[in-house]
ROLO-274984 format. One record per residue (C-alpha): y, x negated, z negated; residue number from 1. Coordinates in steps of 0.1 Angstrom, whole numbers, plus 5000, padded with zeros to 4 digits. Example, Ala and Ser with C-alpha at 12.3 -4.5 7.8 and 13.67 -1.06 7.14 Angstrom:
py=4955, px=4877, pz=4922, k=1
py=4989, px=4863, pz=4929, k=2
***
This chain:
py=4612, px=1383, pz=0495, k=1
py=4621, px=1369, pz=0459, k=2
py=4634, px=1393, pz=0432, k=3
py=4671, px=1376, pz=0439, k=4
py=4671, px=1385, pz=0476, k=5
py=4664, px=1422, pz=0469, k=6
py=4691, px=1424, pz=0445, k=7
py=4715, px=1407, pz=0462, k=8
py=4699, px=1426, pz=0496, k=9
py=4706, px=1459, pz=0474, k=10
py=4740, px=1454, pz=0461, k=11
py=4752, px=1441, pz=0494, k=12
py=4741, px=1478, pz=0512, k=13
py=4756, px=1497, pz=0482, k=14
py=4788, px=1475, pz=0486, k=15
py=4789, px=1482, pz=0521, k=16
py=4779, px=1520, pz=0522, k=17
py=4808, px=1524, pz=0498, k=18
py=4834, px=1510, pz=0519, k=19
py=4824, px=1527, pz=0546, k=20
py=4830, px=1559, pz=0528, k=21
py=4864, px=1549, pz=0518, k=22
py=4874, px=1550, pz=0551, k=23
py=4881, px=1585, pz=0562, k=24
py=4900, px=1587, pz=0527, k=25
py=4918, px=1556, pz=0537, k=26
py=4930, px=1574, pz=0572, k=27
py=4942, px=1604, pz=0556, k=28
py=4963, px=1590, pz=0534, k=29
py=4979, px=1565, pz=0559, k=30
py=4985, px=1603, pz=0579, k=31
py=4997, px=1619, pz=0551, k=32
py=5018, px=1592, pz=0542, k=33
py=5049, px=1597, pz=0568, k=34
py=5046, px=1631, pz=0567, k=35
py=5055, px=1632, pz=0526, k=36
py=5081, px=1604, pz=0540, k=37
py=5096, px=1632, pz=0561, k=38
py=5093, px=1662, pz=0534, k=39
py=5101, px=1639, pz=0509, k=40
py=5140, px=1632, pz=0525, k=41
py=5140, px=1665, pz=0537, k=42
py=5135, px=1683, pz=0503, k=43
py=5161, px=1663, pz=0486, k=44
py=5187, px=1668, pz=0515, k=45
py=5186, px=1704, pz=0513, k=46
py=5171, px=1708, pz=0550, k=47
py=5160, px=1738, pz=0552, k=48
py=5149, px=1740, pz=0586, k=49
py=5131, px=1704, pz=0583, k=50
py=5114, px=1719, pz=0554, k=51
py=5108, px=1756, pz=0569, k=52
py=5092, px=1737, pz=0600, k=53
py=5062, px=1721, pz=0579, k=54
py=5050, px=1751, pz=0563, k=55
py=5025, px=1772, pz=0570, k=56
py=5029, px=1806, pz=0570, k=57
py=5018, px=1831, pz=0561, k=58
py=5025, px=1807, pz=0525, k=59
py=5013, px=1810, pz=0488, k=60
py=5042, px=1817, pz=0468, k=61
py=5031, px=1815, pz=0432, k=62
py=4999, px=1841, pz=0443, k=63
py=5019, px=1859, pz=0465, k=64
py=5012, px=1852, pz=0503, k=65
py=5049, px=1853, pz=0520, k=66
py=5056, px=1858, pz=0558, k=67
py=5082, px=1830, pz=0575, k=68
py=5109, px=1858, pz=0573, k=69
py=5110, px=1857, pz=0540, k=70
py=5117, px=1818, pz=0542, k=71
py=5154, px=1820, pz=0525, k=72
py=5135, px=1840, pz=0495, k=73
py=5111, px=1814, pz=0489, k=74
py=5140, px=1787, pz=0496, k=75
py=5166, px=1804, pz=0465, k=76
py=5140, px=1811, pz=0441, k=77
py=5116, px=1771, pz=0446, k=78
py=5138, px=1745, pz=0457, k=79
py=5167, px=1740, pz=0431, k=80
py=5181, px=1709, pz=0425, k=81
py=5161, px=1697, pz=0399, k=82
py=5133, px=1702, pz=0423, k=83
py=5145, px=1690, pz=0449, k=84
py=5149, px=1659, pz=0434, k=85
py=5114, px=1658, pz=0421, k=86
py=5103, px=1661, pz=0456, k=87
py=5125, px=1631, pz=0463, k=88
py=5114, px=1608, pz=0439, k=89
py=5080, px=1620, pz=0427, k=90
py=5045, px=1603, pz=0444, k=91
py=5017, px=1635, pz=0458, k=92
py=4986, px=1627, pz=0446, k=93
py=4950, px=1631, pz=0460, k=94
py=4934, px=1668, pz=0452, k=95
py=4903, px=1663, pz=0470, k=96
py=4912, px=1666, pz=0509, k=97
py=4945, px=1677, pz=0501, k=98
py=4979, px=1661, pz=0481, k=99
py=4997, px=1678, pz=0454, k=100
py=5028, px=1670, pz=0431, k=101
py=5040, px=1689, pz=0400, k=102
py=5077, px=1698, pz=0395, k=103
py=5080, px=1712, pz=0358, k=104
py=5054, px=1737, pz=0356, k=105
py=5048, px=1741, pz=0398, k=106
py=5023, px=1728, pz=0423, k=107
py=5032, px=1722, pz=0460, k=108
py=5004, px=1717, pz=0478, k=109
py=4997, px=1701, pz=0513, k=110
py=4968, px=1705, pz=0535, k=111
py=4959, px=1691, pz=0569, k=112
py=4956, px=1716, pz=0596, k=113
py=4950, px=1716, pz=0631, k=114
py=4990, px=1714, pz=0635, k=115
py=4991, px=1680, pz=0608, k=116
py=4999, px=1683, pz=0577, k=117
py=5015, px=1716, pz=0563, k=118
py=5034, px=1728, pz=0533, k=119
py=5007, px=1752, pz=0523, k=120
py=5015, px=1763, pz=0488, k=121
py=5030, px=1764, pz=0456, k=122
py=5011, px=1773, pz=0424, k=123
py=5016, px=1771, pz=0384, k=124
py=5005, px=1741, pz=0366, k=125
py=4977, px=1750, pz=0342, k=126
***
């Protein structure tokens, strides 16, 4: 085999091994994709039971874990208008397996469980 060949041998397995590793990051963000669609419109509407029904309890609450009955806490004190619109408008981006987007100086976070993708928590953006 010439010199050529095994460079163009080479880069033609590295091009392939890389898009075959693209793909399961590909697939989640196709999944993720409606759910944020869902959250998104949710969050914005002021559904709080389309909202409550895509988190996972017990949930993060700025380091605080919180039970689901104290749902209307977390609601008051997190989603105001201003971030409610965020949610609405704003893009998630990738955070290794999981999605986050920043509202002022929070973190919402979404994770993939074994019930989809979850509302998992919220932390401060540092």
């Amino acid at each position: 085999m010439t010199k050529l060949n095994v460079s163009l041998a080479a880069g033609i397995a590295l091009a392939l091994g890389a898009l075959v590793l693209s793909f399961p990051a590909a697939a989640q963000t196709q999944e993720f994709a409606p759910f944020w669609k869902d959250f998104a419109a949710a969050a914005k509407a002021g559904d709080k039971a389309k909202v409550r029904g895509v988190m996972k309890f017990p949930f993060l609450y700025l380091s605080d874990l919180r039970e689901e009955k104290e749902f209307d806490a977390i609601w008051k004190g997190l989603f105001t208008a201003k971030v409610r619109t965020c949610l609405g408008k704003g893009k998630p981006m990738k955070d290794k397996k999981n999605y986050v987007i920043f509202c002022d100086e929070t973190g919402f976070y979404f994770e993939k469980t074994d019930a989809g993708w979850r509302f998992t928590e919220t932390g401060v953006n540092d």
